[in-house]
C-alpha positions in Angstrom: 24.5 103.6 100.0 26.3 107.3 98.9 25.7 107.9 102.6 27.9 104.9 104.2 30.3 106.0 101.5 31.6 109.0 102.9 32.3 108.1 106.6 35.1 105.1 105.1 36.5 107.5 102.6 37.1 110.0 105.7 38.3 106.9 108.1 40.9 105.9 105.2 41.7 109.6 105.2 43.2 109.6 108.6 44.6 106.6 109.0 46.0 106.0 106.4 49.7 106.8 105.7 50.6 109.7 103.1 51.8 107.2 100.8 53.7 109.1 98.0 55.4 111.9 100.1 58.7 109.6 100.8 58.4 108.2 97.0 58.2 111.6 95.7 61.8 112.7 97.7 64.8 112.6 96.1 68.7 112.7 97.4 71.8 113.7 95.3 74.5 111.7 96.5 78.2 113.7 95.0 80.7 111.8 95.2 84.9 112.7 94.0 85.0 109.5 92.7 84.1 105.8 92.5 85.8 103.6 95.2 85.0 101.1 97.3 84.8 102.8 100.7 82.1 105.0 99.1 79.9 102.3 97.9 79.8 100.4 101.1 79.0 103.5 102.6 76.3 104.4 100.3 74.7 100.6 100.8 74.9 101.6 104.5 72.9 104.7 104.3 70.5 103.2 101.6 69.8 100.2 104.3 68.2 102.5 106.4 67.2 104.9 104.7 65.3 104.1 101.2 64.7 107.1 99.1 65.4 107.3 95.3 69.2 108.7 95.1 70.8 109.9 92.1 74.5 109.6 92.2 77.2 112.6 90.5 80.6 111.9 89.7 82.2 115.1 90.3 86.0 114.2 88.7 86.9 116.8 86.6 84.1 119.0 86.8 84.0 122.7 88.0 81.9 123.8 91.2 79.8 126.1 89.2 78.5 122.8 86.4 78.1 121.1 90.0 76.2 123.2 91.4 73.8 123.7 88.3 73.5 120.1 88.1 71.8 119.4 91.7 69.5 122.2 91.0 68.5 121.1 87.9 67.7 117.7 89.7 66.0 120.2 93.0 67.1 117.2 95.4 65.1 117.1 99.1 69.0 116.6 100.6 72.7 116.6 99.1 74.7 113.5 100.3 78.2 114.3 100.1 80.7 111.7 99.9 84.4 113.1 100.9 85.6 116.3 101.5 86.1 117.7 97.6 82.3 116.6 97.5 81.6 119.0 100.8 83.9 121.6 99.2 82.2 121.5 96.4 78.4 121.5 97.5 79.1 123.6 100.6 77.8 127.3 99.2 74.4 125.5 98.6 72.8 127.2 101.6 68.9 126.0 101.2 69.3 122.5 100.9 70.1 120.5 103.8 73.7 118.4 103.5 74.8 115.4 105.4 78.2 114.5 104.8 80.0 111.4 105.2 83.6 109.5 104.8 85.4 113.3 105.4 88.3 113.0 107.6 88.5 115.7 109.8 85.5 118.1 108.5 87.0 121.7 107.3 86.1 124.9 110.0 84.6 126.5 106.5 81.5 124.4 107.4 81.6 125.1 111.4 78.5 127.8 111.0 76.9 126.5 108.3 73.2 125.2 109.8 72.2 123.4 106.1 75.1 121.0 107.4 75.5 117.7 109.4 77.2 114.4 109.0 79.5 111.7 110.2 83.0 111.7 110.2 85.5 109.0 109.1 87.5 110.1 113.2 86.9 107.8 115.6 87.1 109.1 119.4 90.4 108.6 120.8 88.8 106.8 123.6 88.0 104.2 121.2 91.5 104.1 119.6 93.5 104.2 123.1 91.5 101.5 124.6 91.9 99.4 121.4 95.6 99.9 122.1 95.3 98.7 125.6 93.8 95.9 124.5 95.9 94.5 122.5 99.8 95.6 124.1 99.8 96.9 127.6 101.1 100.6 127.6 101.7 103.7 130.1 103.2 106.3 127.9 101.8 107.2 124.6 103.6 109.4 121.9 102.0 111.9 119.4 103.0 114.6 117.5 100.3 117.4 115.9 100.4 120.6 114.2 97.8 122.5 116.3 95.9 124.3 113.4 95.2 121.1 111.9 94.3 118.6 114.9 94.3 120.7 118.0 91.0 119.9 118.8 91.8 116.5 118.6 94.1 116.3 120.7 92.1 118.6 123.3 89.9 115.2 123.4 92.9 112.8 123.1 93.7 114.5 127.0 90.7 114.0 128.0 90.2 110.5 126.9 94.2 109.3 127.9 93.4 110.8 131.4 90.1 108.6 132.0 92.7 105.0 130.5 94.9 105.6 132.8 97.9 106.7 130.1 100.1 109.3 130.2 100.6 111.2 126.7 104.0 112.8 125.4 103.2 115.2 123.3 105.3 117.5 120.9 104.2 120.3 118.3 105.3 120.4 114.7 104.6 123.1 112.3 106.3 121.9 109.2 106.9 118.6 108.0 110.6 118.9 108.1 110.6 119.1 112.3 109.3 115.7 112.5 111.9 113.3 111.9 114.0 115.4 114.8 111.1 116.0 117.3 110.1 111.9 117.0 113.7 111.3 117.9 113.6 113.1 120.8 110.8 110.9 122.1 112.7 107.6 121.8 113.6 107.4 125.8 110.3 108.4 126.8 107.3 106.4 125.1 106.0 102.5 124.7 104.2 103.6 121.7 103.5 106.3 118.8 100.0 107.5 117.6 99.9 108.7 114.4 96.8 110.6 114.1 95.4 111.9 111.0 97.7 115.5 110.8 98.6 116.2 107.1 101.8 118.2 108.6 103.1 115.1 110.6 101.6 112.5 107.8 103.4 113.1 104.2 105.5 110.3 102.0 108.7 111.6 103.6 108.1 111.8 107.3 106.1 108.4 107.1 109.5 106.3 106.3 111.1 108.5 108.8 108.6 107.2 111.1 108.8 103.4 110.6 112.4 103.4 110.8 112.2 105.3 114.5 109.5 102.5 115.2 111.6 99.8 114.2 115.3 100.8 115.4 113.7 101.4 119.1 111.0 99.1 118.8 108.3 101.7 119.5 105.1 100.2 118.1 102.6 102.8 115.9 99.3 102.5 116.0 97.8 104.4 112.8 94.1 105.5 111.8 94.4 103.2 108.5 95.1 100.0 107.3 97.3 101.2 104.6 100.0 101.9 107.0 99.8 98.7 108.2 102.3 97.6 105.4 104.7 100.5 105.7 105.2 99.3 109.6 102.2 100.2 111.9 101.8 97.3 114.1 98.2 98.3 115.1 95.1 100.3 113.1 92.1 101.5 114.4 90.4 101.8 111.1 86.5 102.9 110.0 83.9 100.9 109.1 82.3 102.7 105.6 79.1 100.4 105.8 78.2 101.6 109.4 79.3 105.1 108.5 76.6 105.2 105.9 74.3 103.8 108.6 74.7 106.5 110.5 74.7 109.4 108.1 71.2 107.2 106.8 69.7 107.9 110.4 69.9 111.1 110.4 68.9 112.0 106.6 65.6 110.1 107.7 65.3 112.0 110.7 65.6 115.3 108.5 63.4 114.1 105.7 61.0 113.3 108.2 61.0 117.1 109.0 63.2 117.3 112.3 65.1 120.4 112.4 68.9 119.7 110.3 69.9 122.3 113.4 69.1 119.9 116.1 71.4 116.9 114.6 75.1 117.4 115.5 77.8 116.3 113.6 79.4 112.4 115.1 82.3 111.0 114.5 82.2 106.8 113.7 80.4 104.9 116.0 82.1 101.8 114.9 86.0 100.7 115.0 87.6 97.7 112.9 91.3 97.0 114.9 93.7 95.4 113.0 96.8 93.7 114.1 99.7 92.8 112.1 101.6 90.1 113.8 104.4 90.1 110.9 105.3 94.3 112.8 105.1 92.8 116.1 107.5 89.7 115.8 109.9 92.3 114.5 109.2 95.0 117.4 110.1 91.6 119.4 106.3 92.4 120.7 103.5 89.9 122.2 100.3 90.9 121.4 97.5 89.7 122.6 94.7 88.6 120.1 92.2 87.3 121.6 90.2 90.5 121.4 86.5 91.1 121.8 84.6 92.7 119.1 85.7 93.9 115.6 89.3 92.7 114.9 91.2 91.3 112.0 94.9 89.8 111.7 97.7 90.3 109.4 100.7 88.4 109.1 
């Protein structure tokens, strides 16, 4: 009998799973704050990838009591939600981090290879074509502040090129050249892009903005719905549950012991447009709504 035991203890041994190495993991998910955005991105990621995660609120709290909090907890991965989260949790170099929801990722991080994650940009391809869709354009107006999103616009070239549109486009440096520099566009462009610059984008060159859209019936199409009721006829906005999707895939990927090196950093796969009709009647602007894919109307 003892001798027909050991052969099925050694079959069980290989083929069976190592059951309690993914229970045993553990992720510290850091977030700035509680909103809504976060949480659907955090169901995302938890969707696909199902490892106990212990959440920090890091409101109020200095990077030092941070930092001695996640290695009091010794987490397999930091999952940072937000770019004061990746500020924060950045100078941990022996954990790996996967960021999500940050808007344009800081250059701080560029050569940090503990790092990877999923933006909240989505590729100006993606946004230009959405555009198309929707209102037929040739000539596209931007402005940026090259320190901030040069490289985006290197790509935005690129992507206008392969659409067919031609894009005007102006430097800024200081907040107080924009309302001037749009002006000068007003002959020249069936549409504005306001990308995600926080020279171009403040509370004062924003109402500046509307009202150049409005008084030459220039449409905008913005990276948020929240501009949507300031005057933008047209967002190309994120999708937080998918984001979280994505930044899951590749914290299973890592915890399943693939290199964190070998995973670049993605911007969002997945785009929601929204159209506000209300912005369009006023532009004097036919849209057209029926729309393949992800869309959602406002009037």
């Amino acid at each position: 009998m003892m001798k027909n035991i050991f052969p099925i203890l050694l079959l069980l041994y290989l083929v069976l799973p190592y059951g309690t190495a993914d229970a045993e993991q553990k992720i510290v998910a850091v977030q700035s704050l509680q909103i809504k955005p976060y949480e659907e991105a955090l169901q995302g990621f938890q969707s696909v990838c199902n490892v106990k995660t212990e959440e920090i609120l890091i409101s109020g709290q200095e990077e030092a009591e941070i930092v001695k909090e996640i290695r009091r907890i010794k987490p397999d991965m930091i999952l940072a939600f937000g770019v004061e989260a990746l500020s924060k949790v950045k100078k941990i170099k022996d954990v790996s981090i996967v960021y999500l929801m940050v808007l344009n990722p800081p250059n701080s991080i560029s050569k940090q290879e503990n790092i990877t994650g999923v933006s909240m940009n989505i590729p100006p391809e993606k946004q230009l074509s959405s555009l198309q869709k929707v209102h037929e354009v040739k000539r596209v107006g931007l402005l940026y502040d090259p320190a901030k999103t040069g490289y985006l616009v290197k790509k935005a070239l690129y992507s206008a090129e392969r659409l067919g549109i031609k894009l005007v486009i102006k430097e800024v440096h200081n907040p107080k050249e924009v309302p001037a520099t749009l002006d000068s566009m007003r002959d020249g462009i069936d549409a504005f892009w306001m990308l995600p610059d926080t020279t171009v984008v403040t509370p004062e060159t924003v109402e500046s903005l509307f009202l150049f859209s409005l008084e030459n019936r220039i449409p905008v199409l913005t990276f948020s719905d929240k501009y949507l009721e300031l005057g933008a006829m047209i967002s190309v906005g994120i999708d937080a549950f998918d984001i979280g999707r994505q930044a899951g895939e590749m914290a299973k990927e890592i915890l399943s012991g693939s290199n964190i090196k070998n995973l670049p950093r993605v911007d969002a796969q997945k785009a929601i447009l929204t159209l506000n009709l209300k912005v369009a009647k006023k532009l004097g602007i036919r849209v057209n709504t029926n729309v393949a894919g992800n869309v959602r109307i406002v009037e």
